[in-house]
C-alpha positions as CSV (number, residue, x, y, z in Angstrom):
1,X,121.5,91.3,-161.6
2,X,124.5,89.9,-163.2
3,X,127.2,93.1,-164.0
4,X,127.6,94.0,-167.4
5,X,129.5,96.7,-169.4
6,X,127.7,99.8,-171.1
7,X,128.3,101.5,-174.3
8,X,126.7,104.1,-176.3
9,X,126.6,103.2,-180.1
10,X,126.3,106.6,-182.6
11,X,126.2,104.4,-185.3
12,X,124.5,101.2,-186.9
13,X,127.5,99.4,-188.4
14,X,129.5,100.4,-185.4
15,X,126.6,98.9,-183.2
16,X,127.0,95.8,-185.4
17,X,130.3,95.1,-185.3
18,X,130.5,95.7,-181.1
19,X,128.1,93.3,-180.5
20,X,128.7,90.5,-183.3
21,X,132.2,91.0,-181.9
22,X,131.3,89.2,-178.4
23,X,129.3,86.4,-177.8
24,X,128.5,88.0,-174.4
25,X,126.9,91.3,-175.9
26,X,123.2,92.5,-176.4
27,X,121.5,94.9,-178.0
28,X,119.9,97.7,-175.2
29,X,116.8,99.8,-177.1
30,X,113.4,100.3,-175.0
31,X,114.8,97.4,-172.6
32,X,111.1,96.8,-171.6
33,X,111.1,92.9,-171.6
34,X,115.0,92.7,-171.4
35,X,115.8,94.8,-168.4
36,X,113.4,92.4,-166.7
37,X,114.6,89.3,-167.5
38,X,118.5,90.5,-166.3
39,X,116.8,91.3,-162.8
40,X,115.0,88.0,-163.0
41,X,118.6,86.2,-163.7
42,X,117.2,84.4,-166.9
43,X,119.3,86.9,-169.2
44,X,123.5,87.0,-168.1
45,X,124.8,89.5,-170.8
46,X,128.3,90.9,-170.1
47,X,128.0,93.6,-172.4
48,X,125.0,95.9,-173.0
49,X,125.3,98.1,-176.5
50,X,122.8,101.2,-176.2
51,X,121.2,101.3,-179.8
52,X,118.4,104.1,-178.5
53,X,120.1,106.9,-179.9
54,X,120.4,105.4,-183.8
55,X,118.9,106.7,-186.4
56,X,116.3,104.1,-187.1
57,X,113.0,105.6,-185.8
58,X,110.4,107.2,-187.6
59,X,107.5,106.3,-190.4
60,X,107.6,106.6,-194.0
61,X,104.4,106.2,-196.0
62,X,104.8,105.2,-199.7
63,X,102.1,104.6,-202.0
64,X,101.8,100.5,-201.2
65,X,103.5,100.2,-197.6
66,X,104.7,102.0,-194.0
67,X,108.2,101.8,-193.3
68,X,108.4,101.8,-189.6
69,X,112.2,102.3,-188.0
70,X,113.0,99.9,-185.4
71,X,112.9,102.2,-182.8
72,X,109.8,103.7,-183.5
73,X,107.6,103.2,-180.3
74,X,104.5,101.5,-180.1
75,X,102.5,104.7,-179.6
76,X,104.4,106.6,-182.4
77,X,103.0,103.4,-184.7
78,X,99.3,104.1,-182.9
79,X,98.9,107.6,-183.4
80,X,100.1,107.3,-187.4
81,X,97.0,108.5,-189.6
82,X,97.9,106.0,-192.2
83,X,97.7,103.5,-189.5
84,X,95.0,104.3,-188.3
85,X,92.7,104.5,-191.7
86,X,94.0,102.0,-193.5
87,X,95.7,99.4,-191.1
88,X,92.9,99.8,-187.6
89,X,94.0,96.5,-186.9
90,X,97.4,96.9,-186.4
91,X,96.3,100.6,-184.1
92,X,94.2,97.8,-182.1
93,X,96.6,95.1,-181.4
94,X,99.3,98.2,-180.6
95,X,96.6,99.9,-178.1
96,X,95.7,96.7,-176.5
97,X,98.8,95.3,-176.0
98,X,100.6,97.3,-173.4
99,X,99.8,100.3,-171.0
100,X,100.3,103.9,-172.2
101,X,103.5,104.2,-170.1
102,X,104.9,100.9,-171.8
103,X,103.9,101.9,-175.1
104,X,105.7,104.9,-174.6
105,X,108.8,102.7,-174.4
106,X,108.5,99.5,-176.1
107,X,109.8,99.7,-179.3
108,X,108.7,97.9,-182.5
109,X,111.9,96.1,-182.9
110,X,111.9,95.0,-179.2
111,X,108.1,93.7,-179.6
112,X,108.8,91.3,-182.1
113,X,111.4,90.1,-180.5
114,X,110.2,90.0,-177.0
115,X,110.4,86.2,-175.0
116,X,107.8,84.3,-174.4
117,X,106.3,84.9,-170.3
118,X,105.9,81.3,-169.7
119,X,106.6,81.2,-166.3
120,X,109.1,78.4,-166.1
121,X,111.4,80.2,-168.5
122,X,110.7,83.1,-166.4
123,X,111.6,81.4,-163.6
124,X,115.8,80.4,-162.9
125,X,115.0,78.6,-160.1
126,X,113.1,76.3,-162.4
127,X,115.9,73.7,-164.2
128,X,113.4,72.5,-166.8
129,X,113.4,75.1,-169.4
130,X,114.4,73.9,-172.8
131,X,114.4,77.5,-173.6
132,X,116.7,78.5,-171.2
133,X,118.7,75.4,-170.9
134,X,118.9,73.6,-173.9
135,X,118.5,69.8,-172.8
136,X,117.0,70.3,-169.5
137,X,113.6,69.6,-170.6
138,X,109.9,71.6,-170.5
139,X,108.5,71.7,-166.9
140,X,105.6,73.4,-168.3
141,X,104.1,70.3,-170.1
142,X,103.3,68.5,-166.9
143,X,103.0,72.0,-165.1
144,X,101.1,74.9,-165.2
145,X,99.7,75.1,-168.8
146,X,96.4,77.6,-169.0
147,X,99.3,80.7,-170.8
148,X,100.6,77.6,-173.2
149,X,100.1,77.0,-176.8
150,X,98.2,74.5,-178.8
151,X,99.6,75.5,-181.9
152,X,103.3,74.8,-183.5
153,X,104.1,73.1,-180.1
154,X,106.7,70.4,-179.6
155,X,107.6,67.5,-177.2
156,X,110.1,70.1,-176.4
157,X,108.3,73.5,-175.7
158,X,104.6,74.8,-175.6
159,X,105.5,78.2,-175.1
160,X,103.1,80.9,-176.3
161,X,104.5,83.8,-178.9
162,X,103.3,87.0,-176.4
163,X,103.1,89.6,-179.3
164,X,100.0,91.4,-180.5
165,X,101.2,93.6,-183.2
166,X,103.0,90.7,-184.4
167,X,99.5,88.9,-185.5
168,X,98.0,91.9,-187.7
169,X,102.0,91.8,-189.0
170,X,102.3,88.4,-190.1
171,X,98.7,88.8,-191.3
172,X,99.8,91.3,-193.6
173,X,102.9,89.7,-194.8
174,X,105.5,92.3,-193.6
175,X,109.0,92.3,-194.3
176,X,111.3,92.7,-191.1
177,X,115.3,94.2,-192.8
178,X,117.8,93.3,-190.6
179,X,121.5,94.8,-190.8
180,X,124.7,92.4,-189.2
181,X,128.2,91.9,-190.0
182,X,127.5,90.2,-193.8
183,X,125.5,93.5,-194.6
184,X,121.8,94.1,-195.2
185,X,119.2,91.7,-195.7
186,X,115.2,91.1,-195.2
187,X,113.1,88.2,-193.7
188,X,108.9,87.8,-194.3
189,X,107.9,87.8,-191.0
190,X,106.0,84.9,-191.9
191,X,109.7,83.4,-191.9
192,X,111.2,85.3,-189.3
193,X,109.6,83.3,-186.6
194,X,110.6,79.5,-185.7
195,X,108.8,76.5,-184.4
196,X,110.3,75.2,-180.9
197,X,111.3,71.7,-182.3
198,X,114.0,70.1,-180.5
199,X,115.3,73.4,-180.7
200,X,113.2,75.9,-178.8
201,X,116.6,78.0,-177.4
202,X,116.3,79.1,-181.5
203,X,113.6,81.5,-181.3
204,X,113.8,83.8,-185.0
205,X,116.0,84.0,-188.1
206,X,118.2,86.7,-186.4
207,X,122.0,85.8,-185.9
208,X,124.3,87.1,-183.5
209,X,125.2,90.5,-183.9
210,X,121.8,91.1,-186.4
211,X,119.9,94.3,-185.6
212,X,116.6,94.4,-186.6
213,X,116.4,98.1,-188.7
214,X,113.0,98.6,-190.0
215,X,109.7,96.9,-190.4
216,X,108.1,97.4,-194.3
217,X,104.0,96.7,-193.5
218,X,102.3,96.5,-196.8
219,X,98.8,99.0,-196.9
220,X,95.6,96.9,-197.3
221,X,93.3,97.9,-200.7
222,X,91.4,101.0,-199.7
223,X,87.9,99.0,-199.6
224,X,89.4,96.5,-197.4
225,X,88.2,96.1,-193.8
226,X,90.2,95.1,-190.6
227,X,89.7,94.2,-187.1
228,X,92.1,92.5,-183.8
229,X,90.0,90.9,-181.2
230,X,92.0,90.0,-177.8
231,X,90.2,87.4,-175.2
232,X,92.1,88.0,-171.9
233,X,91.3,87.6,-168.5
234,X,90.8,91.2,-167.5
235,X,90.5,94.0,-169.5
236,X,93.3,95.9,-168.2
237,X,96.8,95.4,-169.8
238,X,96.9,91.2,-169.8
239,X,97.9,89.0,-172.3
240,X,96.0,87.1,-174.7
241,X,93.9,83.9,-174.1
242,X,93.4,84.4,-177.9
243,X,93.5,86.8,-180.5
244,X,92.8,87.2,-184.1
245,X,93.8,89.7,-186.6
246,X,91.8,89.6,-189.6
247,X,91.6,91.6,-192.6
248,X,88.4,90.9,-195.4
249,X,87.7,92.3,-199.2
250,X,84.3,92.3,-199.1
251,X,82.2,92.9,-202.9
252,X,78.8,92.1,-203.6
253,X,79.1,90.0,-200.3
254,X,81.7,87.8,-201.7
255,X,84.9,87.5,-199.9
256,X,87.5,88.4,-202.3
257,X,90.6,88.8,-200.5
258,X,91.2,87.6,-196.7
259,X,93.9,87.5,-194.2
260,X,93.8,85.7,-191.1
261,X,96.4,85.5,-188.1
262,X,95.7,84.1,-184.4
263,X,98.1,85.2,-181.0
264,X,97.3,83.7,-177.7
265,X,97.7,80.1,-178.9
266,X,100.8,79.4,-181.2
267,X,104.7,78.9,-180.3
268,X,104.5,82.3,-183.3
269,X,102.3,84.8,-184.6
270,X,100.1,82.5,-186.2
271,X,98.9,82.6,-190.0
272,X,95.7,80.8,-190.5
273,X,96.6,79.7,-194.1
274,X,93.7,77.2,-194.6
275,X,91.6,79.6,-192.5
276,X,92.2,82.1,-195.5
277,X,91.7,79.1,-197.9
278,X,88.2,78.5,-197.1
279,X,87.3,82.4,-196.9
280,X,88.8,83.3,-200.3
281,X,85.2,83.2,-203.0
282,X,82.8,82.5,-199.9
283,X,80.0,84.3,-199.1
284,X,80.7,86.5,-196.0
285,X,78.4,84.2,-194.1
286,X,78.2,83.2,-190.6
287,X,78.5,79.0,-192.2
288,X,81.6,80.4,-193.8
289,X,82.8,82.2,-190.8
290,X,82.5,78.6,-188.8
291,X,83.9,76.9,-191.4
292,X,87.2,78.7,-191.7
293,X,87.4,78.4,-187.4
294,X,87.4,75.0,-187.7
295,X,90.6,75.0,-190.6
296,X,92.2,77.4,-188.2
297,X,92.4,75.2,-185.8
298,X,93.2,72.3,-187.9
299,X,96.2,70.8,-186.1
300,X,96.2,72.1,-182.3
301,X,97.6,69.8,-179.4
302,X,95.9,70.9,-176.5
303,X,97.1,69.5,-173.2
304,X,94.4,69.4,-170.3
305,X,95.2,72.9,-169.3
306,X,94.9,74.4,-172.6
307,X,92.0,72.3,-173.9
308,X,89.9,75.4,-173.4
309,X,91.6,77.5,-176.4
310,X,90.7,75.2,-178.9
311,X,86.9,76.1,-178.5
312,X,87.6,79.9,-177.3
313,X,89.8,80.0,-180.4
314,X,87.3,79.2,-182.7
315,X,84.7,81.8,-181.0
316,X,87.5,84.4,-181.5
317,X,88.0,83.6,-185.6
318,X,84.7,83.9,-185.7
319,X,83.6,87.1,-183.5
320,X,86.2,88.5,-185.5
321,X,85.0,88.0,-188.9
322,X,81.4,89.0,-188.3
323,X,82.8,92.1,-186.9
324,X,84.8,92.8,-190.1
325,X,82.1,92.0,-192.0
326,X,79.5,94.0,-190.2
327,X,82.0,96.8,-190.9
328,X,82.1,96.0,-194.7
329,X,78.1,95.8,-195.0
């Protein structure tokens, strides 16, 4: 592991300005995904600024949203009541996406921002990494692709968004308020994230010296029903194939309101607008189910190891509808 210095930061703007001070610094908070990457060699900081002891953790309920600290863990988020009557989906992604131990850790903050686990990024001894070094190209296209996405990719990048809470998130429209050196400001996650481009080293809207402080998750209408659905290889702690994180209004077996977001196959947490489009007035029917797959996946660019999704994808905005619906009946 590269050496680095350590320091303790007692306060946000302090934190701030230590690390927007030096190129070469980093945030340190559950240090899950981050710690790894600095024994693998992909990560070099010189500087490491300890943000665990900050007062940015805890959950505040308000009559419309959650307000979830940064540094809230993922099992603090889990265990919420509010959570878990009026947002299951978000409890679901949370309890699927890590082991108890890890959730323990991992914060929310750190989860949205985790890196991808394509394994030529992963990988130093690997030179083709646009993500890693900008210019020296994507071995993964003519590599190994099955972990890739078919969604948002690039001539550039096909690596796959790893998050699972991030897909009820985006789904939901929450707000991510960041602090940095020109004050306070807030990002829809639906914006927060950016597509690879030529550009894949450029990840999120975050700057140097940004710290993410809390997460503002908007509550679903009371007779709304929710449901995450992760296809993974095993059913112990894995990552996604796919995933979808859907969210239905349900009257008179009209959908009224619908909300519709896919991980496993998109460069981001990925909003299925049209998805939403065609659900939005349809009868919650098994033809409108299909229908809205098919928009979902409008747009994918499968390579031959990721021709698969497209098809699992499709089963998995399905599965997860009828389930949603089943609920709502």
């Amino acid at each position: 592991m590269h050496a680095f210095t350590y320091s303790r930061a007692t306060d946000t703007d302090q934190a701030v300005v230590e690390v927007s001070a030096d190129p070469r610094a980093s945030f340190l908070a559950g240090g899950t995904t981050q710690l790894d990457l600095m024994k693998d060699g992909v990560l070099h900081p010189d500087r490491l600024v300890d943000i665990t002891r900050l007062p940015l953790r805890g959950i505040k309920h308000t009559a419309s949203t959650i307000k979830v600290g940064a540094l809230t863990t993922m099992e603090e988020l889990a265990a919420d009541p509010l959570v878990q009557e009026r947002l299951p989906f978000i409890r679901e992604a949370l309890l699927f996406g890590a082991s108890t131990q890890l959730r323990n850790m991992a914060t929310i903050g750190g989860n949205l921002l985790q890196r991808t686990r394509c394994r030529y990024f992963r990988d130093p001894t690997v030179s083709a990494c646009n993500k890693r070094i900008p210019g020296s190209g994507c071995a993964a296209i003519s590599g190994i692709q099955r972990m890739h996405a078919i969604l948002g990719t690039s001539d550039h990048c096909i690596a796959l968004h790893a998050s699972d809470v991030a897909v009820p998130l985006v789904a939901l429209d929450a707000i991510v308020h960041i602090q940095g050196p020109d004050g306070p400001r807030e990002v829809p996650l639906t914006q927060f994230y950016l597509l690879p481009g030529d550009t894949p080293h450029l990840e999120n809207e975050l700057r140097h010296g940004e710290l993410i402080t809390e997460v503002e998750i908007p509550l679903l209408p009371e007779t709304a029903k929710s449901h995450y659905l992760k296809i993974r290889d095993r059913v112990s702690y894995e990552f996604a194939l796919t995933s979808v994180g859907a969210a239905l209004v349900i009257e008179d077996g009209t959908i009224r309101q619908a909300r519709v977001a896919m991980g496993g196959v998109g460069t981001r947490p990925w909003r299925a607008w049209t998805a939403e489009d065609v659900l939005r007035g349809a009868p919650a029917t098994s033809d409108a189910f299909h229908s809205a797959a098919e928009a979902a996946l409008e747009g994918a660019r499968p390579l031959p190891g990721t021709a698969f999704k497209v098809e699992l994808a499709k089963r998995t905005v399905v599965r997860t509808l009828e389930t949603v619906a089943g609920a709502s009946s």
